[in-house]
ZAMISE-109153 format. One record per atom (N, C-alpha, C): residue in one letter; x, y, z. Coordinates in steps of 0.2 Angstrom, whole numbers, padded with zeros to 4 digits, always signed. Atoms other than C-alpha are relative to their C-alpha. Layout:
// ZAMISE-109153
AXYZ/...
This chain:
// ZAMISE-109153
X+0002-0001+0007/X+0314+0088-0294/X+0004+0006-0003/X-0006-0007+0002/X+0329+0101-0295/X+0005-0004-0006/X-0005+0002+0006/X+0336+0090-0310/X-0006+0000-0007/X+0004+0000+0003/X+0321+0092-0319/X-0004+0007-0006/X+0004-0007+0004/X+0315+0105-0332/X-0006-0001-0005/X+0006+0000+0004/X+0300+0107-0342/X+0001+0007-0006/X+0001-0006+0006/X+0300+0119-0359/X-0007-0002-0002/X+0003+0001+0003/X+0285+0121-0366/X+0001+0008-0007/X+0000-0003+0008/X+0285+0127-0385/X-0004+0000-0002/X+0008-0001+0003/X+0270+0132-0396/X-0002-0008+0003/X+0004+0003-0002/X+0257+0123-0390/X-0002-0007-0002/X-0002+0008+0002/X+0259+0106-0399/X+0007-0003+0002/X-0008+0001-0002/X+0276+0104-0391/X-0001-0002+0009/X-0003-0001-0008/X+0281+0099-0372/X+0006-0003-0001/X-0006+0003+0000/X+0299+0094-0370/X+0001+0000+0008/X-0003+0002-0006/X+0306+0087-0353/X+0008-0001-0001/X-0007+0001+0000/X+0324+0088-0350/X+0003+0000+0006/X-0006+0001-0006/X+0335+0080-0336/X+0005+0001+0000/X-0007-0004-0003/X+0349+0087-0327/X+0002+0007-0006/X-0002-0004+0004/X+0349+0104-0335/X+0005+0002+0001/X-0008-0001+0000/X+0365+0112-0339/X+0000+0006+0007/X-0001-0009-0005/X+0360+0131-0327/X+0000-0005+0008/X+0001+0004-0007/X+0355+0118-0312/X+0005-0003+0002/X-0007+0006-0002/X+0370+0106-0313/X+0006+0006+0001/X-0005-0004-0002/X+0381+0121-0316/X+0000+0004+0008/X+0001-0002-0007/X+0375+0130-0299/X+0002-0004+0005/X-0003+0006-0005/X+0376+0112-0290/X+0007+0000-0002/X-0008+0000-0001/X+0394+0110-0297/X+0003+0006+0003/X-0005-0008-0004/X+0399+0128-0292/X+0000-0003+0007/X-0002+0003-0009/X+0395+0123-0274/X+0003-0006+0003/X-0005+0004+0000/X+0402+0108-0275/X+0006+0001+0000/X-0009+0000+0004/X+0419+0112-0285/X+0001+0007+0005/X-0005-0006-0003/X+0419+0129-0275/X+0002-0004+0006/X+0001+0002-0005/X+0417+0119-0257/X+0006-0006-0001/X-0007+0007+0003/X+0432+0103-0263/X+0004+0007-0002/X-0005-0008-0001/X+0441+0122-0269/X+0002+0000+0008/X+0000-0003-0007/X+0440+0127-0252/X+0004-0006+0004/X-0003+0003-0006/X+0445+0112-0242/X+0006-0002-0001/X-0007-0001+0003/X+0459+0109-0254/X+0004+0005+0000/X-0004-0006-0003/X+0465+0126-0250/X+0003-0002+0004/X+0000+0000-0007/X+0461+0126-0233/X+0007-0006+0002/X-0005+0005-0004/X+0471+0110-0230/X+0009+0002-0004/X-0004-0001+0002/X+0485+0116-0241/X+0003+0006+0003/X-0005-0005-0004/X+0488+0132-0232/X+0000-0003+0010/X-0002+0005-0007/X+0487+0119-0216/X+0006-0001+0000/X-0007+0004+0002/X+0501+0108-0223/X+0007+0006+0001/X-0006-0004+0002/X+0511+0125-0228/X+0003+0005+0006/X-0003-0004-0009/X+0509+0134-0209/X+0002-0004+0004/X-0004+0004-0005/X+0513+0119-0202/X+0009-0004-0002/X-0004+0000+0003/X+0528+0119-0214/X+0002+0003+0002/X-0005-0006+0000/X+0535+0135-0210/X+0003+0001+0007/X-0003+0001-0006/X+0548+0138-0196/X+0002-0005+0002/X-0001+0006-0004/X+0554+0121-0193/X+0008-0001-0001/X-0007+0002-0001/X+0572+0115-0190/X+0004+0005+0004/X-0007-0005-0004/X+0587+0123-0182/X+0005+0000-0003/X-0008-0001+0000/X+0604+0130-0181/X+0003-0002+0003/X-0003+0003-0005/X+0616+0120-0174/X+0008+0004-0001/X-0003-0004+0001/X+0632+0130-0172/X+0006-0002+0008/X-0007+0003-0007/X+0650+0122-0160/X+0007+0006-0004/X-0006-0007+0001/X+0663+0137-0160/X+0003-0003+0006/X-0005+0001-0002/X+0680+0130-0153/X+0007+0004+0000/X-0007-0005-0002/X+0695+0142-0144/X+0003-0001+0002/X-0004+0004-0006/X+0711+0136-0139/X+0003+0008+0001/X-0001-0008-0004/X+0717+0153-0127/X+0006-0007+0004/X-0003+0003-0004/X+0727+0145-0112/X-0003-0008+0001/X+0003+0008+0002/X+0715+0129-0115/X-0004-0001-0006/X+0008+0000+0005/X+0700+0125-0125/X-0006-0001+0001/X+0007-0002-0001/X+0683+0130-0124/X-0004-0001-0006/X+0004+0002+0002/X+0671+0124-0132/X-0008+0004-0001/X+0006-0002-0001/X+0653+0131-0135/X-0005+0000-0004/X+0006+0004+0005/X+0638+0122-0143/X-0008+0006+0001/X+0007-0004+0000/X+0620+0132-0147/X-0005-0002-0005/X+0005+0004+0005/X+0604+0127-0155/X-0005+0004-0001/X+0007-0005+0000/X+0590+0140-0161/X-0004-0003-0005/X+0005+0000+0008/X+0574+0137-0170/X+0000+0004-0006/X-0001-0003+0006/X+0569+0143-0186/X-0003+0007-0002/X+0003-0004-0004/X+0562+0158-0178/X+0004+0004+0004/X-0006-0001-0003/X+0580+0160-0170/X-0002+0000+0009/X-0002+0004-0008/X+0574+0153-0151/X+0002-0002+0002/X-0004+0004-0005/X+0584+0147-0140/X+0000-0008+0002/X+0001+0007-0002/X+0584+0129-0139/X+0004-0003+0005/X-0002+0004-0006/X+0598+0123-0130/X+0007+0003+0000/X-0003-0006-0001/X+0614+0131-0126/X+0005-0006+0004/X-0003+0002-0006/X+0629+0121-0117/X+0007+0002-0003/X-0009-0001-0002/X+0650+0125-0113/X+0004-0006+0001/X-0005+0005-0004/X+0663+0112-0110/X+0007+0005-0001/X-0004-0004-0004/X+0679+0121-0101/X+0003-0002+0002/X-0006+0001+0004/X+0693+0116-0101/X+0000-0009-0004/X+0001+0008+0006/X+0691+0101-0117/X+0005-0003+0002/X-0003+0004-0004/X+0702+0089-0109/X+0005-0007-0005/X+0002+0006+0002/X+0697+0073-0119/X-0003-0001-0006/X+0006+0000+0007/X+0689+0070-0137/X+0000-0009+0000/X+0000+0008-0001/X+0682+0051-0137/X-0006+0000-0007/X+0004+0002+0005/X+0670+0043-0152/X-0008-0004+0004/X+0005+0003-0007/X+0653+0037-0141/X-0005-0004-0007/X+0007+0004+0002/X+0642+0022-0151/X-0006+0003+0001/X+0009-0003-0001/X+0622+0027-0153/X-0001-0005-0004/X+0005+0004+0004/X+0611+0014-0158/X-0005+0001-0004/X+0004-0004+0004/X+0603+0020-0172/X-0005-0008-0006/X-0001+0006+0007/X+0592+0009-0187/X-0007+0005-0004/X+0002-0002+0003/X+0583+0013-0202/X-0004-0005-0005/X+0004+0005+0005/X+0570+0004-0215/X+0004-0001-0008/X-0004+0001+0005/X+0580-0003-0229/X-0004-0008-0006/X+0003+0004+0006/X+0570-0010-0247/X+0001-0001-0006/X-0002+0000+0009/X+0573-0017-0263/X-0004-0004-0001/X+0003+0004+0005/X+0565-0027-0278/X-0006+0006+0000/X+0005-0007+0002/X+0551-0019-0286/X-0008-0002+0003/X+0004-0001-0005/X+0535-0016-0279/X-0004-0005+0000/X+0002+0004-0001/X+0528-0033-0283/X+0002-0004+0005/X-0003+0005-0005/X+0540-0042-0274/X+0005+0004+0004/X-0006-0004-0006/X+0546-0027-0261/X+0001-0001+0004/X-0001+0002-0005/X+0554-0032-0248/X+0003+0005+0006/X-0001-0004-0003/X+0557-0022-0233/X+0005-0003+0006/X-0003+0003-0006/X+0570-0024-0217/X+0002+0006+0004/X-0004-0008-0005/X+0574-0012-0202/X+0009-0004+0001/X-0007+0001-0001/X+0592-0013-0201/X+0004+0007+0006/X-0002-0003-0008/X+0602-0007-0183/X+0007+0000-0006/X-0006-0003+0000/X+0618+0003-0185/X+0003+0005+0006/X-0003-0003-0006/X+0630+0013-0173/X+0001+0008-0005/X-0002-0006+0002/X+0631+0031-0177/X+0004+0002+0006/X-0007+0000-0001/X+0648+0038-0172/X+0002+0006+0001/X+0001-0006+0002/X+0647+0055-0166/X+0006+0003+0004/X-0007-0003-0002/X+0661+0066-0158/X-0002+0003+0010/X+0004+0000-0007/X+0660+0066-0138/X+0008+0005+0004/X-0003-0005-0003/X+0671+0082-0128/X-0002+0000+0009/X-0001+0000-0007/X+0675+0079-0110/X+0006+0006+0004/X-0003-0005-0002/X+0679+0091-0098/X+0000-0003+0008/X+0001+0005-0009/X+0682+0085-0076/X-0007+0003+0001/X+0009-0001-0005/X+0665+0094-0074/X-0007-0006-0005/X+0004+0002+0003/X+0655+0088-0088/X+0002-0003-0010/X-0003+0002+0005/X+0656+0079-0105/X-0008+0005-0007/X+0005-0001+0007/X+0646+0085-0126/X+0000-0005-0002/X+0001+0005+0007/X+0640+0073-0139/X-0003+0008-0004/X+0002-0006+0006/X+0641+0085-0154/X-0006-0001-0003/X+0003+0004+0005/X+0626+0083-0163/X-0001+0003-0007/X+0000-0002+0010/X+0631+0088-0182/X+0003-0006-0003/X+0000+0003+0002/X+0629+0078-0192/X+0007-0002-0007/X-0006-0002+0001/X+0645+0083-0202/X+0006-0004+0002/X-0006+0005-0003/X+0655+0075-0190/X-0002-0006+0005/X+0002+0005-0002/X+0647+0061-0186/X+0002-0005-0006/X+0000+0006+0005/X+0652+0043-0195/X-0007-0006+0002/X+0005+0006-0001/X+0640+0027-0195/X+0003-0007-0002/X-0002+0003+0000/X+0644+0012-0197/X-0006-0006-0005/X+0005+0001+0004/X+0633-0002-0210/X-0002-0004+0005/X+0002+0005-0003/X+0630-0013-0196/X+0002+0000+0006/X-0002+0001-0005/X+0629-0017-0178/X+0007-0004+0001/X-0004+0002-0001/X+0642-0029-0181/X+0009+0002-0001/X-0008-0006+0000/X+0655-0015-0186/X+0000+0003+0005/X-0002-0005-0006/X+0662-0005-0170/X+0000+0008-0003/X-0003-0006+0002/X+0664+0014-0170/X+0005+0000+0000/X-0006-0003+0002/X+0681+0019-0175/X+0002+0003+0010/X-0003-0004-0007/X+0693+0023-0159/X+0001+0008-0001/X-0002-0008+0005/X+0697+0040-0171/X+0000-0001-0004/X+0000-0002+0006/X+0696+0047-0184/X+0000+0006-0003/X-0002-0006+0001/X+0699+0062-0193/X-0002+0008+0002/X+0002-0004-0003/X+0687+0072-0184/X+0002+0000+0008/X-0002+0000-0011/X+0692+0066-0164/X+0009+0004-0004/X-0008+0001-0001/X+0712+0067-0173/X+0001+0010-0002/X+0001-0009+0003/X+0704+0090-0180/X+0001+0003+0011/X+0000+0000-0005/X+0700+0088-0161/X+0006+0002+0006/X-0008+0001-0004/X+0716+0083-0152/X+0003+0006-0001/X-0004-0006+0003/X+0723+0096-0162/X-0001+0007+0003/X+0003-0005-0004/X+0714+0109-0152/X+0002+0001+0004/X-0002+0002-0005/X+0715+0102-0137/X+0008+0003+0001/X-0008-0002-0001/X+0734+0103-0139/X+0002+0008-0001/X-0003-0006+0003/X+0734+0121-0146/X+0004+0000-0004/X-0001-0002+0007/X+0741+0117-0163/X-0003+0002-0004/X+0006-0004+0005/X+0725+0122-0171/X-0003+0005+0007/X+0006-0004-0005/X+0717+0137-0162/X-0008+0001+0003/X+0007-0001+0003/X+0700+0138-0169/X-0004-0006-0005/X+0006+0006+0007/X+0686+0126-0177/X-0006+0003+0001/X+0005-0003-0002/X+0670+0133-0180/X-0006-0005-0004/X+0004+0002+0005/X+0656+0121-0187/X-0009+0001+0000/X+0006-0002-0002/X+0636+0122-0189/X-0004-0006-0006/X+0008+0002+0006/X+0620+0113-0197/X-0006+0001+0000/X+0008-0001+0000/X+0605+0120-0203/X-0002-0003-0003/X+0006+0003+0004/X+0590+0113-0205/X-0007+0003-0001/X+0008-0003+0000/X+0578+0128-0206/X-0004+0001-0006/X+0004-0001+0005/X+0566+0131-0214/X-0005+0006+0001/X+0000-0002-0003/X+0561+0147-0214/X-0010+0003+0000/X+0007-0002+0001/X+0541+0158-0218/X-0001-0003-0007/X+0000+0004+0007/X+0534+0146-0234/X-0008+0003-0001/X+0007+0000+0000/X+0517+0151-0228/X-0001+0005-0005/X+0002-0006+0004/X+0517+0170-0237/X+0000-0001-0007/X-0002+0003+0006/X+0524+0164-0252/X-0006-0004-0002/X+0003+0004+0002/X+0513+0150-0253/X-0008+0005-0003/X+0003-0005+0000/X+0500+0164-0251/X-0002+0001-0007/X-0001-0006+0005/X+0504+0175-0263/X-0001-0004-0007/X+0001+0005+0009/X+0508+0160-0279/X-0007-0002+0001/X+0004+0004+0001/X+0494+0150-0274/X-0007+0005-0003/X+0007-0004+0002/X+0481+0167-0280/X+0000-0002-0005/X-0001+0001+0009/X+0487+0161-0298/X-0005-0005-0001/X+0003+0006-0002/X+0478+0144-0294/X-0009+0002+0001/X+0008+0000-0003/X+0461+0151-0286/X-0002+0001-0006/X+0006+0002+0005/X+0451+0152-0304/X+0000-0006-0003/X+0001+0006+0003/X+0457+0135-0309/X-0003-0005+0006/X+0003+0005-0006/X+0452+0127-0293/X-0007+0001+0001/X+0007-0004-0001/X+0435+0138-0290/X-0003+0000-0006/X+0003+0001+0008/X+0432+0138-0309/X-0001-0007-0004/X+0002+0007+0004/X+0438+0124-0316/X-0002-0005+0001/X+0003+0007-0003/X+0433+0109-0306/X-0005+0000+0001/X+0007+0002+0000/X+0417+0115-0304/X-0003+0000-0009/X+0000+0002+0006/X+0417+0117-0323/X+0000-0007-0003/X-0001+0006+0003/X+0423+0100-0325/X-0004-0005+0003/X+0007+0002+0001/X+0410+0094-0314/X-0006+0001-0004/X+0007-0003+0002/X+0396+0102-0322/X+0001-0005-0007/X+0000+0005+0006/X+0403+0093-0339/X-0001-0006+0001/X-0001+0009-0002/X+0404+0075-0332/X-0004+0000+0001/X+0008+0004-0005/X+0386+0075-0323/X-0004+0002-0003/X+0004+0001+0002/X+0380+0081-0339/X+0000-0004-0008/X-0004+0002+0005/X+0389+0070-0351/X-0008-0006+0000/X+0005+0004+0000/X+0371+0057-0347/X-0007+0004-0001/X+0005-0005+0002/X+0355+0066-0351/X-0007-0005-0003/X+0006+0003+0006/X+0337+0061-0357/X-0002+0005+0003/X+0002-0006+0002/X+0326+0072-0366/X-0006-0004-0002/X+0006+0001+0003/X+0308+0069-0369/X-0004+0005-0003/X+0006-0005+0001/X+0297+0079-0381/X-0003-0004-0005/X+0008+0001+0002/X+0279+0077-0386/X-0002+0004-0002/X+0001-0004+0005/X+0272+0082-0400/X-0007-0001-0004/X+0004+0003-0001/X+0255+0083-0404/X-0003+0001-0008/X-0002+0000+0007/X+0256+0088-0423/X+0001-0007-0003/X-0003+0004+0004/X+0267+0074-0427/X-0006-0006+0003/X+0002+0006-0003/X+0259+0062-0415/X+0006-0004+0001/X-0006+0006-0001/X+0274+0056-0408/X+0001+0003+0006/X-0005-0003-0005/X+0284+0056-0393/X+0007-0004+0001/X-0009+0003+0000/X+0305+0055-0393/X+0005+0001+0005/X-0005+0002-0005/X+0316+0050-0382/X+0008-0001-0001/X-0007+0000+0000/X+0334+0055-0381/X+0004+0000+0004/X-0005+0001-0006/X+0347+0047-0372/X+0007+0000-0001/X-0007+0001-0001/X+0366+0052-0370/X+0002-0001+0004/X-0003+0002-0005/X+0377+0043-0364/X+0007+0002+0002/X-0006-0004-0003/X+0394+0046-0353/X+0005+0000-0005/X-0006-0004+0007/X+0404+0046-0371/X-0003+0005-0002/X+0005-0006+0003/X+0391+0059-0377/X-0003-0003-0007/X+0004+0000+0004/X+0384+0048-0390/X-0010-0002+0001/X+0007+0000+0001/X+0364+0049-0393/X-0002-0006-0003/X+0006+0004+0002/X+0349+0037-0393/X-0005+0003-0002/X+0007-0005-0002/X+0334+0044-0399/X-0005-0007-0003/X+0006+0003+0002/X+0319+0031-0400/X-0007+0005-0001/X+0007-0004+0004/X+0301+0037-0407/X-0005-0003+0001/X+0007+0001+0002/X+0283+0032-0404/X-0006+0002+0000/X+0003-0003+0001/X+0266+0036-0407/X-0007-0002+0004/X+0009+0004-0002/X+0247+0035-0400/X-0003-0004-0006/X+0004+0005+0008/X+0242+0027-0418/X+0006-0004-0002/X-0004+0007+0005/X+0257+0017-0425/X+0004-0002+0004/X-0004+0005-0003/X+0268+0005-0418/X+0008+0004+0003/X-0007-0004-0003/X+0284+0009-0408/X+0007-0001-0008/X-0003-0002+0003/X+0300+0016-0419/X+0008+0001+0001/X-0006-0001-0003/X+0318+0015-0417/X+0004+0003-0006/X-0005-0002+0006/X+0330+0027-0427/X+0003-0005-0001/X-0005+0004+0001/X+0343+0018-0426/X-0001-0008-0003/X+0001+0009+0004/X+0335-0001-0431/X-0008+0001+0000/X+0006+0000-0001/X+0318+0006-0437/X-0002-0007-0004/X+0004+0005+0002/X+0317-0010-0447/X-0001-0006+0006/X+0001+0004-0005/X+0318-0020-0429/X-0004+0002+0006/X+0002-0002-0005/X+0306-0017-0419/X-0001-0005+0005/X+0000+0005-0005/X+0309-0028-0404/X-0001+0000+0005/X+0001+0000-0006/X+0303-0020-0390/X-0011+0001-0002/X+0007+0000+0002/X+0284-0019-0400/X-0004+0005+0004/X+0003-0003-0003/X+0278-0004-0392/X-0009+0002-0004/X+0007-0001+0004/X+0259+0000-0397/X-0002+0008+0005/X+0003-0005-0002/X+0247+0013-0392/X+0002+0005+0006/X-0004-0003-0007/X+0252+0024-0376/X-0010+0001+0004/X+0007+0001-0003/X+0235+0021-0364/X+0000+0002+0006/X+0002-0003-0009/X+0238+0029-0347/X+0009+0002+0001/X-0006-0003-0004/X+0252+0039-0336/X+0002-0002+0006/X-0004-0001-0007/X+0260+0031-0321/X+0005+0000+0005/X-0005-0002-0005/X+0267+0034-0305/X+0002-0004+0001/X-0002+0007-0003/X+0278+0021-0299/X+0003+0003+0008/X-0003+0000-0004/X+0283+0022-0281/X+0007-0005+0002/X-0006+0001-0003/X+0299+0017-0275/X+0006-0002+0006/X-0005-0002-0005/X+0308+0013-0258/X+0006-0003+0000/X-0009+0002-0001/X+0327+0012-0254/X+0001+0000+0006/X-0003+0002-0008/X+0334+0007-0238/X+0006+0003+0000/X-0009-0003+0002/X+0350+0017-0235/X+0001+0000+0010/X-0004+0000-0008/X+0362+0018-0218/X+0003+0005-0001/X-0005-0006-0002/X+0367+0033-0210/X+0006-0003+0004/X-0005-0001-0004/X+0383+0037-0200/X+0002-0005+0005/X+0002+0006-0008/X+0377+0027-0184/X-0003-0006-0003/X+0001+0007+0001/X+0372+0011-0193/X-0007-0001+0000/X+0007+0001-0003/X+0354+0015-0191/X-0002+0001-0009/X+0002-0001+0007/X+0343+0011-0207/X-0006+0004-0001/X+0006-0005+0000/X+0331+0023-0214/X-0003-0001-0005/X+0001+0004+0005/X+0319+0021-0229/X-0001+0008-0007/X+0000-0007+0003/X+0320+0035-0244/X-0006-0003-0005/X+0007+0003+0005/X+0306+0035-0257/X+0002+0004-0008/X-0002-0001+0004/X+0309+0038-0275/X-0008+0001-0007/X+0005+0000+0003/X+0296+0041-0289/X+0002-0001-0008/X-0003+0000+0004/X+0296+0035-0306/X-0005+0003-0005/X+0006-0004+0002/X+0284+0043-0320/X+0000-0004-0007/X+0000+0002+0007/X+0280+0029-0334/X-0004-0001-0003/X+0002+0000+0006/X+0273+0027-0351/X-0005-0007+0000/X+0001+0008+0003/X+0261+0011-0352/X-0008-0001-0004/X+0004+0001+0005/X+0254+0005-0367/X-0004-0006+0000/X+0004+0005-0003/X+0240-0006-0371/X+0002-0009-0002/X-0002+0007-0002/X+0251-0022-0371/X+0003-0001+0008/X-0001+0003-0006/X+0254-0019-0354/X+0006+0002+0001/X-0008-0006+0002/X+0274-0011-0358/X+0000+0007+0003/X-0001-0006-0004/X+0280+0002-0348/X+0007+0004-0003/X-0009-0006-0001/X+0295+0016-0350/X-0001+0005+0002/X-0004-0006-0006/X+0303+0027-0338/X+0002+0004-0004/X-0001-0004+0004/X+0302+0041-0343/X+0004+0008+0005/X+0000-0004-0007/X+0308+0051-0326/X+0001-0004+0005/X-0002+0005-0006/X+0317+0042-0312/X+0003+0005+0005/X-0006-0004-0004/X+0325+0048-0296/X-0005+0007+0003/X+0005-0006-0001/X+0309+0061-0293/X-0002-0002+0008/X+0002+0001-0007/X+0308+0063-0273/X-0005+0001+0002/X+0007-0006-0003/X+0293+0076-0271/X-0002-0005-0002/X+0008+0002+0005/X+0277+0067-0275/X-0003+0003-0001/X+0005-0001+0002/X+0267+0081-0276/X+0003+0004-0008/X-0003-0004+0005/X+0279+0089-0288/X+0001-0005-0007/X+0000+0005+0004/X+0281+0074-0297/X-0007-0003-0002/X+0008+0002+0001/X+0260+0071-0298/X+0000+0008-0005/X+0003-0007+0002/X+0260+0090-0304/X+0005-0002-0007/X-0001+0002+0006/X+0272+0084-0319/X-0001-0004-0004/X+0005+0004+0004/X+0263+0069-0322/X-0004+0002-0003/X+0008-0003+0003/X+0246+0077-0325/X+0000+0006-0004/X+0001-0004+0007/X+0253+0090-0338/X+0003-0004-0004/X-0001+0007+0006/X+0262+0076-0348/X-0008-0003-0003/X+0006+0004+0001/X+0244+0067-0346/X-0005+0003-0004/X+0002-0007+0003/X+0236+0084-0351/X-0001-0001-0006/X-0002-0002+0004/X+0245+0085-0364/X-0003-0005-0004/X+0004+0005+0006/X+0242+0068-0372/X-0005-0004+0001/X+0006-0001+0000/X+0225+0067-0367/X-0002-0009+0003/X-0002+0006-0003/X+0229+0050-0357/X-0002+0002+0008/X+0002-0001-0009/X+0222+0048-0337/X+0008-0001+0002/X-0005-0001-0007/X+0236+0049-0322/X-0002-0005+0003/X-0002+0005-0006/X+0238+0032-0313/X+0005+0004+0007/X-0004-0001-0004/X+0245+0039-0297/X+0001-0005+0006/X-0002+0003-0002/X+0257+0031-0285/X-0004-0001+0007/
């Protein structure tokens, strides 16, 4: 009965109003803050498991009495990763690698997708003890298709030779791929963000869940009781009728088609629903309705969705009070 409010005003008045705005707002704040939070929470995930990642790849080539070679790879954190020498370079050869990647065209009705195999074509440094495969990408070629060979050379084996021979002395190349602390940063901007996330969403909750709404008041002055119903565009129904005259529709008081007459008793409808937990097992939930029935026998709901029954028999019985009608309870 937490969506349910009761006003009472001078004493010929009772007004009932579903989902009020102070209630809904409360439940959105804990909602919109809790959806805040995990969409933080997962976004400084995303951002610590961003930061730090890639390496430095770095080959420094010396021609002295020969050539010497010396590859090294750190993370992005500056780690150690792998570390090797070739002494005396000897050899530069081109080594195939079978490589493929997903290759799609047309547009997303008719997308078509294929893996496509290629040779990537990297720079390979032999020495009598031991041989490199360079892995930068720099100096690596590919080819569009298994059916094309890697090249015998090319102008990276021919920067090579040149080494080797000691007519170039020195090469020096590198590839980063670091990436280095995103987290802090991420930190610091995303404070701008925490009152639209914490604020807004539960603000924009609290608007949405109450864009539907009915209002009942009773009046014991006019002898009427009206019924206002906005819907999720925000426009309003309000119907009208009486213990002495016939039922009233603003909107087509000259059609009365639903012929409501006198209001002769108050009751409870009970309700059950069958719902499925987590593990498949059924359970049965009970629901409470609280309607209006006249002496044709005609009912309106006037309160649905009420769990408690005794809180729900306690709002019956001052409605019934009020308009001097017994309580049918469920």
């Amino acid at each position: 009965m937490g969506s349910i409010r009761i006003i009472k005003c001078p004493p010929h008045e009772l007004i009932i109003a579903e989902r009020p705005l102070i209630s809904r707002l409360i439940r959105s704040l804990i909602i919109g803050g809790s959806v805040g939070g995990v969409i933080l929470g997962v976004g400084l995930f995303i951002t610590g498991q961003s930061s730090f990642t890639g390496s430095l790849t770095t080959l420094q080539c010396t021609h002295q009495e020969s050539l010497t070679c010396k590859m090294t790879v750190v993370d992005a954190r500056g780690g150690l990763i792998d570390q090797a020498e070739v002494s005396p370079v000897q050899k530069v050869d081109i080594a195939p690698i079978v490589s493929s990647e997903q290759v799609c065209s047309g547009s997303e009705e008719d997308r078509k997708c294929e893996t496509v195999k290629y040779y990537e074509c990297p720079i390979r440094l032999h020495s009598p003890q031991t041989s490199l495969t360079v892995p930068i990408s720099a100096l690596t070629q590919r080819t569009s298709s298994l059916a094309e060979a890697c090249p015998k050379q090319n102008a990276y084996s021919a920067q090579f030779e040149r080494l080797i021979s000691g007519e170039q002395k020195s090469g020096f190349w590198l590839e980063d791929t670091r990436i280095g602390d995103i987290f802090t940063p991420f930190k610091r901007d995303i404070a701008a963000y925490i009152p639209a996330v914490f604020l807004g969403l539960p603000a924009l909750l609290c608007f949405l869940t109450n864009r539907h709404q009915r209002t009942v008041k009773f009046d014991n002055l006019r002898q009427t009781v009206e019924l206002q119903t906005k819907d999720w565009f925000g426009n309003i129904t309000t119907k009208t009728w009486s213990t002495k005259i016939q039922f009233l529709n603003k909107k087509q008081s000259s059609n009365s088609e639903l012929g409501w007459e006198e209001i002769q008793s108050l009751k409870i409808i009970k309700q059950a629903e069958s719902r499925r937990d987590s593990e498949d097992d059924y359970y049965t939930v009970y629901t409470y309705e609280v309607s209006l029935i006249t002496n044709s026998g005609d009912s309106l709901v006037l309160l649905s969705e009420c769990g408690n029954l005794e809180r729900t028999e306690q709002i019956g019985e001052m409605i019934a009070k009020f308009l001097g009608v017994p309580l049918l309870k469920a």
